[in-house]
N, C-alpha and C positions, 0 to 999 in steps of 0.2 A: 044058564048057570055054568058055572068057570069051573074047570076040572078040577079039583084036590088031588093033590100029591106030595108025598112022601121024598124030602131029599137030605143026606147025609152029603155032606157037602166032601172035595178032596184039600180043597186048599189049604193051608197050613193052618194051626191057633197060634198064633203069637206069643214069642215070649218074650221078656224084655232084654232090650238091644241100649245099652247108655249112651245119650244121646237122641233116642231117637225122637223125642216128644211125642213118643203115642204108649197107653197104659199096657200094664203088663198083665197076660190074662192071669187071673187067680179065681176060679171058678170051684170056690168052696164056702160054706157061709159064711157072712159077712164081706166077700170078696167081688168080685166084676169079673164077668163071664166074658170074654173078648170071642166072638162066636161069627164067621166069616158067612158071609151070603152070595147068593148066587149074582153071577152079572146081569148087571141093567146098567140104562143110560141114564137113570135119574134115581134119585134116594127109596129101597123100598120102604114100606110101611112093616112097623115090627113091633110086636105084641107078645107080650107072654105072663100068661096067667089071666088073658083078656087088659092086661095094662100094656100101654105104648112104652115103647122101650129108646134108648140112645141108637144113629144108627148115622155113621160118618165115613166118609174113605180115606184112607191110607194108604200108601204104595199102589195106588189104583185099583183098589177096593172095596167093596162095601163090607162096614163091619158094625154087627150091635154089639153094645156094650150092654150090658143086663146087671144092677144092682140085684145082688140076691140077699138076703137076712139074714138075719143071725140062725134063725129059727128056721131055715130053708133044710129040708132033709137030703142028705146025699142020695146020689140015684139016678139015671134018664133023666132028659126036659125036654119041653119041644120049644120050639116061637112058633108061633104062627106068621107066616112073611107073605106079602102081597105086594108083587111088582106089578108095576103100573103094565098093563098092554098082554100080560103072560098070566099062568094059572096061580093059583093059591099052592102054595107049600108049606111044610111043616120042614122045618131043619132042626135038627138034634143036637142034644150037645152033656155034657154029665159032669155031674156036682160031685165035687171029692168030698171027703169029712177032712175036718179039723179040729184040732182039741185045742181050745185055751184055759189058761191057770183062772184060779179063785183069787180073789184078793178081800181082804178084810179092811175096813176103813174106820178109823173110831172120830167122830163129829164130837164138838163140845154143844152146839146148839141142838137140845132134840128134839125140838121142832122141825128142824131141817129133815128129821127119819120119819118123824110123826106129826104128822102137822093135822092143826085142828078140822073140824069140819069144814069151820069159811074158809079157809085157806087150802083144804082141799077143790073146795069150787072155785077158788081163783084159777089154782093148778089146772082143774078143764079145761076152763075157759082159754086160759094159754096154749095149754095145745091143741084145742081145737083149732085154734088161728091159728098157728103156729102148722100143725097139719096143711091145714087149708094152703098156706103160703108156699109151702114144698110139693104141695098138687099139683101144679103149676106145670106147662110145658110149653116154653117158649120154641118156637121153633125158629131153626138158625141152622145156615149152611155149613158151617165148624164152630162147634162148639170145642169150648176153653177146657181141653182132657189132660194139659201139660201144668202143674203147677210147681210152685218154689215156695219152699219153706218160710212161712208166713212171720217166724221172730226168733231173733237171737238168744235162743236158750234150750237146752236140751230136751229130749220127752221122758217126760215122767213119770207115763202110766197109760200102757200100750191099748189099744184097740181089742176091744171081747173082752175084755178080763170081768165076770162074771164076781159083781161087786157086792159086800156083806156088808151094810152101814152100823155099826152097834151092834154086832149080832142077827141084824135081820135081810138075808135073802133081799134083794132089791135087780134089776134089772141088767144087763149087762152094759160095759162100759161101750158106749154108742159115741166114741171118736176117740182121739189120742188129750193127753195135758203135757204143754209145753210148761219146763217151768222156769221163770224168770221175773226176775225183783219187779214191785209195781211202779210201773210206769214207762217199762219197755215197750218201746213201737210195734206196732202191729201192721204186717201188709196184705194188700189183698192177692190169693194164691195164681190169678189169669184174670184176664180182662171181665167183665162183666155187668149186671145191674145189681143196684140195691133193692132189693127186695122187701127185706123190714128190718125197722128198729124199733129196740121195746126193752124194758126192762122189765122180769120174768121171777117169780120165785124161785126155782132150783138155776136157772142160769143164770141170772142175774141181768148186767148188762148186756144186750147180744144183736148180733149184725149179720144176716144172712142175705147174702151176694146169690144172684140166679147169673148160673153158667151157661145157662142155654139146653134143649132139650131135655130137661128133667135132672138136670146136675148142680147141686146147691152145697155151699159152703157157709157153713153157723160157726160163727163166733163168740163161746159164753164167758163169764166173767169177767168181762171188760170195767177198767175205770175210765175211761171215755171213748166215746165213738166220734169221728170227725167228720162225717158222710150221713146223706139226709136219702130216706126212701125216695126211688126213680134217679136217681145220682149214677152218669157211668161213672164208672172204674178201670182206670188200667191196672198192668198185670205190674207191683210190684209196691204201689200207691198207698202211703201212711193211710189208714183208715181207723187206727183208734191205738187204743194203749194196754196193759195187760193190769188185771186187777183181779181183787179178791171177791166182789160181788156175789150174791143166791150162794148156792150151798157148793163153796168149796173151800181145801183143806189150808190153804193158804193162795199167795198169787201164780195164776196162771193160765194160760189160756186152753181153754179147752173148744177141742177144736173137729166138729164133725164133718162128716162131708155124706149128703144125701142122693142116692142115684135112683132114677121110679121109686121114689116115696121108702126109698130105705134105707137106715145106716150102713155106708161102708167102709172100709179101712182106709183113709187117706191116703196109705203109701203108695196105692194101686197109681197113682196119680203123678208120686213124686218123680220115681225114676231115680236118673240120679241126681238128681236135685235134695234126695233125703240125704240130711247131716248122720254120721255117725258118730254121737258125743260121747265122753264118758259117762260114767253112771253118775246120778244126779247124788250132790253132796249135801248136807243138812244146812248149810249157807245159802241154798238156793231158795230157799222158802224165807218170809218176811218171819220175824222172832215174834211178831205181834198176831201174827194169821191164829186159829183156832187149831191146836194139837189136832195130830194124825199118826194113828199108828197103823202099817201095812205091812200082814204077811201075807205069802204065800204059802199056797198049798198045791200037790201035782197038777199037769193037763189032764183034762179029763171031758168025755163027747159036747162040743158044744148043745147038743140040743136036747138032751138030757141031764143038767147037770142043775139046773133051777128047776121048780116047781113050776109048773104051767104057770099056776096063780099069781107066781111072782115075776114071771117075765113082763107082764103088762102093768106092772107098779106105776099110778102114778107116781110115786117117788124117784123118778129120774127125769135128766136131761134129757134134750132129744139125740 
């Protein structure tokens, strides 16, 4: 049996550098832990919470990237990491909090909020597959961690924002909404595979690209997709168009990005490659889309702020 050991690593955590095409650590929920390893001469193996984890080098480094959840509590973490030839170790690393705002969404269809029983059983059956498909762990020497702003239009409604559809507690916002008139092109964010294509109740149209070791990009709302499941993809590649499809307030694309099986904030990702647009104007939305009304209310603990019972709503996207 191979020794267990304890190591707090010295090397730096990364912050972001513009330019540099590697993400920037943001190790709070919903964010990517950038969390530095000890040296070897080949990739170690890396786990945490018994799930395999992202683990690539940089600057002549080995580094995991760790999706952590919305619902992840601040506090200590360990990985568990196993270099090929050397002992098992535990390297540490700690989750800050963050607070994101509430926002209110009012839908004209409410079915979209409450949907019937069979339309509930569709909704499983979608993310169960849907699940299934971001389970997935390709393995690949660099995987695709640098992306570029997928469409020409500004965001509309930021990452967490812990969403009230009609009045009722629903899930929180599990990607960013670019918004722009239907029919703007859509590209793909880094080189990759096609994954699946399907059209979905609450997404609607949607195109989910595999990045390679557990890093997945969903595309919902789409009015068309251009690219067939097992299709490569390069990094920058028309793959569909932006539309009002499944339940949203008008056209736009909503856009998640999945790391070990979890929503994280996309921008982790951009660098500077993320635009900083003005605030979105009432022009930006089709006159014909389904009314939406959005307030705000203060930040306040992400993982305290929905009822348990409503954080696993079917009533959202992925």
């Amino acid at each position: 049996m191979r020794m267990l050991a304890v190591l707090l690593l010295c090397l730096p955590v990364l912050g972001w550098a513009a330019g540099s095409g590697f993400p920037l650590d943001d190790a709070v929920p919903g964010g990517v832990a950038v969390v530095a390893l000890p040296a070897a001469k080949h990739a170690p193996h890396v786990e945490f919470s018994g799930q395999r984890v992202m683990v690539t080098k940089h600057a002549g480094h080995w580094y995991a990237l760790v999706g952590l959840s919305l619902d992840t509590q601040p506090g200590d973490k360990m990985l568990d990491v196993d270099v090929p030839g050397s002992t098992d170790l535990h390297v540490g690393f700690t989750v800050m909090p963050k607070a994101y705002p509430s926002q209110s969404v009012t839908i004209a269809d409410p079915q979209m909020v409450d949907p019937t029983p069979e339309e509930l059983k569709r909704i499983d059956r979608e993310q169960q597959h849907l699940a299934k498909v971001m389970a997935g762990f390709r393995d690949v020497a660099v995987p695709q961690v640098s992306f570029i702003w997928p469409a020409p239009g500004p965001e509309s409604s930021p990452f967490g924002y812990h969403r009230i559809f009609n009045g009722e507690p629903r899930s929180p916002h599990s990607g960013i909404a670019i918004a722009a008139p239907e029919g703007t092109p859509v590209k793909a964010p880094a080189a990759g595979w096609v994954a699946d294509v399907g059209n979905y109740y609450f997404c609607g149209r949607t195109l989910t690209i595999d990045l390679g070791q557990g890093l997945f990009s969903v595309y919902c709302h789409l009015s068309r997709i251009y690219v067939k499941k097992g299709q490569w993809l390069k990094r920058g590649q028309r793959v569909g168009r932006i539309g009002a499809t499944g339940r949203a307030s008008g056209p736009n694309l909503h856009w998640t990005v999945r790391l070990n099986e979890v929503a994280v904030d996309p921008h982790v990702f951009l660098g500077s490659n993320a635009p900083t647009p003005p605030p979105v104007t009432p022009s930006a939305a089709a006159t014909s889309a389904p009314p939406v009304t959005v307030t705000q209310t203060p930040p306040h603990a992400a993982s305290t702020s929905v009822p348990a019972g409503s954080t696993k709503s079917p009533a959202s996207p992925p």
